[in-house]
N, C-alpha and C positions, 0 to 999 in steps of 0.2 A: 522624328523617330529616335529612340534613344535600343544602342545597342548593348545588350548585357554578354559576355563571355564568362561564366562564370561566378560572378558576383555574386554579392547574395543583399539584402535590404532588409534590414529587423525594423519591426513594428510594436508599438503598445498598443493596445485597445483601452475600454474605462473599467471592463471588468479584468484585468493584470493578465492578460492571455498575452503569451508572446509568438510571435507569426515570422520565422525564417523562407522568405523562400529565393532559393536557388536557382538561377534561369537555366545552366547550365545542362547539358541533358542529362538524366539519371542522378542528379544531384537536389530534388527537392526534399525538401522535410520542412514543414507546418504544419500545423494546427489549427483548424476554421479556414474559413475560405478570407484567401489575401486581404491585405486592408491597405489604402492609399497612406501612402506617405508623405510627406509633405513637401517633397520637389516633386513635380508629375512633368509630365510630360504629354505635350494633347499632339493625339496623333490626326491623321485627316478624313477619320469617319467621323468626326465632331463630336464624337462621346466622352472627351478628356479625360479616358484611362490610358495604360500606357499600351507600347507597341515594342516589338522587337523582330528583330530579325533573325530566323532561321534559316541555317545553314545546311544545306543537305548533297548529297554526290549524287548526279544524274545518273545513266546507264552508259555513257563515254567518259565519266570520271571528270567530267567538267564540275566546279563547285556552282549549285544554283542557289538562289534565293526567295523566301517566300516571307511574309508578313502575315503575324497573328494577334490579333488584339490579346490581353487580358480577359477572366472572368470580370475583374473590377470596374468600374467606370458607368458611367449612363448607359449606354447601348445594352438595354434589358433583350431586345428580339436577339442578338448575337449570341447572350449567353441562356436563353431558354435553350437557343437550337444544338447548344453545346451539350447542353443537359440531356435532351431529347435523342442524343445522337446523331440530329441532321447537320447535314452541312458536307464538307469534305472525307470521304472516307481513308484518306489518308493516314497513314499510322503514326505520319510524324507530325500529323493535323489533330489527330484523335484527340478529345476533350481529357484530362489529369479526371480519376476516379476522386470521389469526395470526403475528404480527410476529415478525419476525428476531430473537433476541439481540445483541445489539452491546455487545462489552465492550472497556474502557477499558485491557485490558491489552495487548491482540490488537497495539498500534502498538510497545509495548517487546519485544515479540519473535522473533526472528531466523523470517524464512519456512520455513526449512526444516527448523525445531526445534517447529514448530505442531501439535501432535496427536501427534509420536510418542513410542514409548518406547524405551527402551534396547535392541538387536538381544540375545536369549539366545545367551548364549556357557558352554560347559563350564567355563571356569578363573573358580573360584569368586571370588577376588582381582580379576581384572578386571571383573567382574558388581559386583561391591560398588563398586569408585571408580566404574562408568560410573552407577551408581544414586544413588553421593550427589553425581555433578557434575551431574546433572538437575535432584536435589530443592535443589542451591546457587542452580541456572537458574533454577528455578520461584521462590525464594523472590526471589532480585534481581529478576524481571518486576516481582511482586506487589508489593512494596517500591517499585518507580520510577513504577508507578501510583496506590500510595498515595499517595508524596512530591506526584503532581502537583497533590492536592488545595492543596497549601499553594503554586501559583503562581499567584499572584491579578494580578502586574501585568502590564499589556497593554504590548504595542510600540505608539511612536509614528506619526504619519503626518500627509503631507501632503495636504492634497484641495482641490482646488479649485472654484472655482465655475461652473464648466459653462462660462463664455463662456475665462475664462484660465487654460490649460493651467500646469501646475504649474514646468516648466521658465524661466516667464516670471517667474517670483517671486524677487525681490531679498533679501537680507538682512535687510536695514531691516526688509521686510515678516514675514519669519519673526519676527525676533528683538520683535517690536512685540505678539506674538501669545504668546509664552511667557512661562513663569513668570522670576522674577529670578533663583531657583538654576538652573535651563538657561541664562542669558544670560551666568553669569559663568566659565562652563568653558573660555577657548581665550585666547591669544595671537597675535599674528603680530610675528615679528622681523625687522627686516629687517637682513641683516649682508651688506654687498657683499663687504664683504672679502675672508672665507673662502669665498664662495661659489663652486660651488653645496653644497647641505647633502642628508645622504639622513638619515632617521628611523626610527625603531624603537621602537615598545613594550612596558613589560613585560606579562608572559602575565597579570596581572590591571590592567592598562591606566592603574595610577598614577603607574606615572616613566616620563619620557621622555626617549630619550637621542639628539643631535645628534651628527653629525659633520659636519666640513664636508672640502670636498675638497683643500684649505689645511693641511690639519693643527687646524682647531680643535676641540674635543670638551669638549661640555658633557651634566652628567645632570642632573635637576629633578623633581621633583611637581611636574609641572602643574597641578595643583590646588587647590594650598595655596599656588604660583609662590615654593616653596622650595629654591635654589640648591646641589646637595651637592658637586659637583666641577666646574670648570672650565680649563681648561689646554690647550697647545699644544704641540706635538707636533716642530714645526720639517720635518716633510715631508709628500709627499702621504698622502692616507686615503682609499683608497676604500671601505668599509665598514665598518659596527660593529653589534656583535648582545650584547642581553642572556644571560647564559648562566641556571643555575637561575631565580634572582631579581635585585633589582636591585643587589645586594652584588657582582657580579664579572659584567662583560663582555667583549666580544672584537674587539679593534682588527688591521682587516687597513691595513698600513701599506704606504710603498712598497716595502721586500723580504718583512718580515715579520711574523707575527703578534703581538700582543702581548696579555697580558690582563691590565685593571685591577680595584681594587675603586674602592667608592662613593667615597672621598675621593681618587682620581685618583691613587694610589699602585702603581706597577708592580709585579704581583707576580710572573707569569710570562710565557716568553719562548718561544716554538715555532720552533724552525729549521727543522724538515723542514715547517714551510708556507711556500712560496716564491712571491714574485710572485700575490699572492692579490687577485682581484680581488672575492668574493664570499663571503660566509659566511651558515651555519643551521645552527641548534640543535636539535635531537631531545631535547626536555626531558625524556620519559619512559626512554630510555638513555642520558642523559646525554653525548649525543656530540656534538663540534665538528664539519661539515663546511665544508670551503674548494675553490674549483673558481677555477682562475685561467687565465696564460696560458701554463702548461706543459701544459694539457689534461687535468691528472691532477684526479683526484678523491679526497680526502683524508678520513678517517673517525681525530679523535682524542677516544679516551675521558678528559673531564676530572676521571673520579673516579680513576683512577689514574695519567694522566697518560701511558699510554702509547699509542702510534698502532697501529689498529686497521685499518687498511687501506690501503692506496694503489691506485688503479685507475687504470690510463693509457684514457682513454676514446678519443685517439688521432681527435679530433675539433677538435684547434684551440683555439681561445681561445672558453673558458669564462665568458658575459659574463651569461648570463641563468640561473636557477637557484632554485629554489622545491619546499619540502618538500610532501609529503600530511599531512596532520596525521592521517591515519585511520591508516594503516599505516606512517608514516614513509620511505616509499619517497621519494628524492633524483627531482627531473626535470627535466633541463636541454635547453635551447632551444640550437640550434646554426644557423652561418648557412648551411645546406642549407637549413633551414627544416623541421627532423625536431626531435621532441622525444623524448627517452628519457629510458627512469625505471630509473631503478639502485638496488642494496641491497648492503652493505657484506662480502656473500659470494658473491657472484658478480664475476665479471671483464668479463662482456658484459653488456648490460643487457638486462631482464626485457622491458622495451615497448620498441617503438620504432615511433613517428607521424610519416608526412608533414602536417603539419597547415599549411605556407606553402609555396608557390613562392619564398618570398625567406627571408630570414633572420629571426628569430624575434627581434620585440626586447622581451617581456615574457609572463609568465605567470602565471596564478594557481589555486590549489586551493582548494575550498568546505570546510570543517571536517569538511564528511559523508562527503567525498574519495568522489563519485558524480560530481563535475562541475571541470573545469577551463575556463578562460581563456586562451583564447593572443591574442598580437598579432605581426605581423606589419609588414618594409618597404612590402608592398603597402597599407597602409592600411585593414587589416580586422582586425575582433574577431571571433574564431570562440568558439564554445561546444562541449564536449567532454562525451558521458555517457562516464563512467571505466570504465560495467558494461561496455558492446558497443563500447566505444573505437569511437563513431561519431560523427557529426557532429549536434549538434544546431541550430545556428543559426548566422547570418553576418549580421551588419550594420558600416557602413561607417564609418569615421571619415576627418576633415577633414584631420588628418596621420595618421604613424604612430607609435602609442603608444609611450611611452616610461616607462608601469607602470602595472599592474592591480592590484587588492585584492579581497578579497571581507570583506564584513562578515558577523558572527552572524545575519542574518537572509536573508542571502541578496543583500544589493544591489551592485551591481558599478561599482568606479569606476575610470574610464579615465582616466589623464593624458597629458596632448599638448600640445605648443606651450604659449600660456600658458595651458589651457585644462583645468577637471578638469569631468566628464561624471559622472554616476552614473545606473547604468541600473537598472529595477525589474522583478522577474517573468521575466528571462531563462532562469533553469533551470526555471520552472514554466507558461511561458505555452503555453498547448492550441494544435491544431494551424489552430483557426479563430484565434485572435491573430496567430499566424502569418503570416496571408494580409494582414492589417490593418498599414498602417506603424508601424515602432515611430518613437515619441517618449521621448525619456528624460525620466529621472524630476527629476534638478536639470541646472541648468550653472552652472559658477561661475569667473570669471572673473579672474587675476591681471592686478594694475595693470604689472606691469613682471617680463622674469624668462621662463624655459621651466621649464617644469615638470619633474622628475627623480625625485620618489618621493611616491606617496600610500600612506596608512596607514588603515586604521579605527580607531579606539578600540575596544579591546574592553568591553562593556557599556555604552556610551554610545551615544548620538550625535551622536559628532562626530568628524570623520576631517582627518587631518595630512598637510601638504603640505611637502614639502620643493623648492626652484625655484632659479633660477637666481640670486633677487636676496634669499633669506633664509629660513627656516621660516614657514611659515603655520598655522599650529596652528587647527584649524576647531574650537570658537567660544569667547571669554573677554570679558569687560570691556566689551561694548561700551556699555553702558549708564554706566563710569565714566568714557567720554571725553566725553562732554556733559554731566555734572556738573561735572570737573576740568579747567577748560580750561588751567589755570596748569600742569597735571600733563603735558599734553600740549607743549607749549612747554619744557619742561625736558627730557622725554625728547627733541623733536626734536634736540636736539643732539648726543643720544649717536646719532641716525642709527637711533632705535627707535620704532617707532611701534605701536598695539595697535587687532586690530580684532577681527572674530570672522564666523563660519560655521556655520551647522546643518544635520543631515542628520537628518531625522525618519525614524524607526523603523528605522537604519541597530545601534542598540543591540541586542545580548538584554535584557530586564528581568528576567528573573528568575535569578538568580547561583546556582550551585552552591558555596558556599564550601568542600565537601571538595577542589573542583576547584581554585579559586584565588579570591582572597578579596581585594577590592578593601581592605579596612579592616580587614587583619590588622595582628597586634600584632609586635615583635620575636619574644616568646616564642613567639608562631603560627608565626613564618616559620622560626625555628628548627627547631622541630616538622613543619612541613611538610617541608623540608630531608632532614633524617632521615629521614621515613619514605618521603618518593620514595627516596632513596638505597639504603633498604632494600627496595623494591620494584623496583628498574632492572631493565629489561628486556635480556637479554644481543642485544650486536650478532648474532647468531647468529641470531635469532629473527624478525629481518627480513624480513617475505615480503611479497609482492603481496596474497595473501591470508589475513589472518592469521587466521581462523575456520578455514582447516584445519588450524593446528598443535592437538592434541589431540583431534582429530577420528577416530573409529574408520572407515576405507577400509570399504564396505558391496557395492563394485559389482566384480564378478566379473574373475581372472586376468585371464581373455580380453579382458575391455572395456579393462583397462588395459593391455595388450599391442598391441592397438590402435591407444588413443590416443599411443602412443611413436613406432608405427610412423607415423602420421598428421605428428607433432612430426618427425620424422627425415627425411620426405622432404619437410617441407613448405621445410625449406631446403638444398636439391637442385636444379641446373638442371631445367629442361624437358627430359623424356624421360630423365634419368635415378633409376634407382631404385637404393636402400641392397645388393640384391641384386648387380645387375652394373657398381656402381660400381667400379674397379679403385684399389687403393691403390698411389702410388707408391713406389717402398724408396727412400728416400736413400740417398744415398751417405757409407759414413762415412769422417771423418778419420783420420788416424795413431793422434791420442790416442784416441780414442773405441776405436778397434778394437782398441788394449793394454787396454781396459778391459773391452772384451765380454769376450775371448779369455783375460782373468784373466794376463796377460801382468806382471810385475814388473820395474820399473825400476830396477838398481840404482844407475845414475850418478844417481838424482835421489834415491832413497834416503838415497846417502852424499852428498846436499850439504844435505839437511834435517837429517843429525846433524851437520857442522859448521858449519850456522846454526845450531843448538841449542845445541854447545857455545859458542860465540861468546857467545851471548845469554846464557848464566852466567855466561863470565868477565867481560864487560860489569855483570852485575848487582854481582855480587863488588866489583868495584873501586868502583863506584860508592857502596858499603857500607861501605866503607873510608875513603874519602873524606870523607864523612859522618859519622864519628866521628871522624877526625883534628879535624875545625872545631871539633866538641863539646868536645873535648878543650884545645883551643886556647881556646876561648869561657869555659872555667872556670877554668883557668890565668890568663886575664887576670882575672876577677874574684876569685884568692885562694880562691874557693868550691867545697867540696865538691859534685859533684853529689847533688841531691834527686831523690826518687821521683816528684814532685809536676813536676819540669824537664823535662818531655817537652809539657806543656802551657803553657807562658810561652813570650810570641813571641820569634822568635831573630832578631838582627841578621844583616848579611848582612855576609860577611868580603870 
């Protein structure tokens, strides 16, 4: 017999279901009925499940004991009669009610791919790919269920002690509390000069690249506070963005775009992006977008270098602007106070949100791209669900922001004035939080300077401030300024000073390196490289929803016939319908009606054949010319021409 107080025995099963159960009284919780584990115990009804013993207080408070087998084990009549209710009426006999299954796969898989199978279809060919993209589905679930066994690190946090609220906690105070590898993660620069600075991380969070608005532009591992390019530019810079990795980024200058690699060497040059006040990168298609003050919206593919789209969005100056990271849909904030979300095949945009009364001066998208950020001149933070594009929350701020971030774990930071906010639980808090006022979660305060761009680190925590009087990089060293005080006296004169920032459980902890890999090798990043390249997703494929491209239509003509007519009138005045709307004919021109009418021009005819002959004889002579010099060029040197003489530079006569 084996005695349990309390214990508890975890199980796996083949489909990742995990099975707790607690012998202890009032202490069970599983999912499916128990599973043998692999030490048993064979008790002496010969059914070799397990046994224990129960404790119970008679009616003279003597301790008695009784003996109950398990549901598990051989002995099928014992556990029918459990089921049945025979057996002991006892209530500390009574059979456990029959608990739910709850598997561990049920969260990686899409809701509406839960249970079914592929619809039977005649065309044998089709039946076969819809049947092995299923058993691909089924085996990715199982496989990212599996994987989660191996994420053992927890996210950080702040908590306080019940009298003071977490937003009252200082630096000092965090940084007093952490380990010394978290204490030495951050810098803060102060450069008036070029100021103000906006920042940018790359997509696994190890370099970081400044621009200032000056013209100055520096890249670094912040981590290791190793320097790889620094240099000036000599005019304005409103923007810069990592493009793949940190080998080549993307400087929007004062007319145009320009793109560097890591050692600050120019390698290309974009003319058709003009007056570019903003740029984002679409890592997985590889594409540059820039939105400025021609209103256009610009889509260039930097693996072949050719421009993918132009969209006149026909909305003004282009000033706020932020990717979905789920489906890569563009959404720019405009000063009606509407946001629209554009894709680089369409001409009108796919959403379009009143979400301010005033002008839209920042936004932001969650990674899960279910929830957005807007900021508005009115002084409010609204919260957005992306499924039913409605409103989920509004609370107030002291100005109006001037940039939002969202971190991997969901935390949200506001910058304003010289002030950065970070809030906690806004996409999650139930509808009784709701009623309760929010308090945020940090506030952190610049000495001097307005704020202009915060950043999260991605897998850290620690989040980057870019202000009016220099970079603030949240958190590095602070621990070496009161050891070196001689070290601090010599930087002040370079006008540099080093402090530092934390934002507890603002990180993911647990890294997917096929995703991106803080501590990859050159040889890695190579490899990485490659085979994004070879997986680019074509601009084509851009949709709102991109679970229904490959998706087989299941829902009848008629419903789709429908929902068209529904889409077609629904932008339609009032009281008119697609039926007795009246199309007006325009009226056409001269040329246009020699063209319907298949009408031939000959006076324009015969002035395209003598531009044509013109443009021969022009060529002609110009060919002529051009081997006279040659001619002349070898005569003065004495020298035969060479076969090889077509490539040696030729002076100019």
């Amino acid at each position: 017999d084996l005695e349990c107080d309390g214990l508890a025995s975890q199980c796996f099963d083949k489909d990742l279901h995990i099975v707790v159960v607690c012998w202890k009284e009032g202490m069970e919780e599983a999912g499916g009925s128990p599973i043998s584990t692999p030490h048993k115990a064979t008790g002496s009804g010969g059914g070799g499940g397990m046994k224990r013993k129960r404790t119970t207080t008679g009616a003279d408070g003597s301790p008695q004991h009784s003996e109950k087998g398990t549901p598990h084990g051989n002995d099928k009549n014992q556990r029918k009669k459990q089921q049945a209710g025979e057996g002991n009426n006892n209530n500390n006999n009574a059979p456990h009610p029959k608990r739910a299954r709850v598997s561990r796969a049920d969260k990686y898989a899409r809701p509406e791919a839960k249970g079914k199978k592929p619809k039977p279809t005649g065309n044998r060919k089709l039946k076969t790919r819809m049947e092995k993209s299923s058993k691909f589905y089924e085996q990715a679930v199982a496989r990212a269920a599996r994987a989660e066994l191996l994420m053992t690190e927890k996210a950080g946090l702040l908590e306080s002690d019940g009298r003071t609220p977490t937003y009252a906690y200082k630096q000092q105070d965090i940084i007093a509390g952490v380990d010394l590898q978290s204490a030495q993660k951050v810098f803060d620069l102060d450069l008036p000069v070029f100021a103000p600075y906006k920042i940018d991380y790359s997509r696994n969070g190890r370099y970081l690249l400044m621009s200032g608005q000056k013209g100055h532009i520096a890249l670094l591992d912040w981590n290791s506070n190793h320097l790889f390019s620094e240099f000036h530019v000599k005019e304005v810079v409103r923007d810069a963005k990592f493009l793949q990795d940190h080998t080549l980024y993307a400087v929007a200058q004062r007319k145009y775009v320009y793109i560097y690699d890591h050692k600050g060497v120019e390698t290309h040059f974009l003319s058709d992006h003009k007056d570019v006040k903003r740029l984002e990168y679409l890592p997985y298609h590889w594409l540059l977008v820039s939105a400025g003050f021609d209103s256009y919206l610009k889509y260039q593919d930097v693996s072949t270098g050719k421009l993918v789209s132009a969209i006149n969005t026909k909305s003004g100056i282009l000033d706020c602007m932020v990717q979905n990271p789920w489906n890569a849909v563009i959404c720019l904030g405009h000063s009606n106070g509407t946001v629209t979300m554009w894709t680089p095949n369409m001409s009108d945009p796919v959403i379009k949100m009143l979400t301010h009364p005033t002008r839209v001066t920042a936004a932001a998208v969650a990674a899960s791209g279910r929830y957005m950020a807007t900021a508005g001149i009115d002084s409010t933070i609204k919260i957005w669900d992306l499924r039913t594009y409605r409103i989920m929350d509004t609370f107030p701020s002291s100005q109006p922001a001037t940039s939002l971030s969202i971190s991997g774990r969901g935390l949200l930071g506001v910058g304003y004035g010289s002030q950065v906010t970070i809030w906690r639980d806004v996409f999650t808090a139930s509808s009784q939080d709701k009623k309760e006022p929010k308090t945020p979660y940090m506030i952190h305060r610049i000495r001097s300077g307005e704020v202009h761009d915060v950043q999260f680190v991605p897998f850290e925590d620690v989040m980057g401030i870019g202000h009016g009087n220099g970079v603030h990089i949240l958190p590095l060293l602070f621990w070496f300024l009161f050891s070196f005080c001689k070290l601090i006296k010599t930087l002040s004169v370079f006008s540099c000073q080093v402090s530092s920032i934390l934002v507890p459980g603002s990180g993911e902890p647990n890294i997917d390196t096929m995703e991106s890999n803080p501590f990859q090798t050159d040889k890695q990043r190579k490899e990485a490289a490659v085979r994004s390249l070879l997986d680019k997703i074509q601009p084509e494929m851009i949709t709102l929803e991109p679970d229904l491209i490959g998706r087989v239509v299941t829902e009848p003509e008629a419903v789709n016939l429908e929902k068209r007519k529904i889409a077609a009138s629904a932008t339609l005045p009032e009281g008119v319908t697609p039926q007795n709307q009246k199309k007006k004919k325009k009226k056409l021109t001269g040329e246009k009606k020699k063209r319907k009418q298949n009408i031939v021009d000959e006076a324009k005819i015969r002035s395209e054949k003598v531009e044509q002959h013109r443009e021969i004889k022009r060529a002609a002579k110009e060919r002529r010319e051009k081997e006279a010099q040659e001619q002349q060029l070898f005569e003065a040197r004495g020298v035969a021409p060479s076969a090889l003489e077509r490539f040696a530079p030729r002076k100019r006569i």
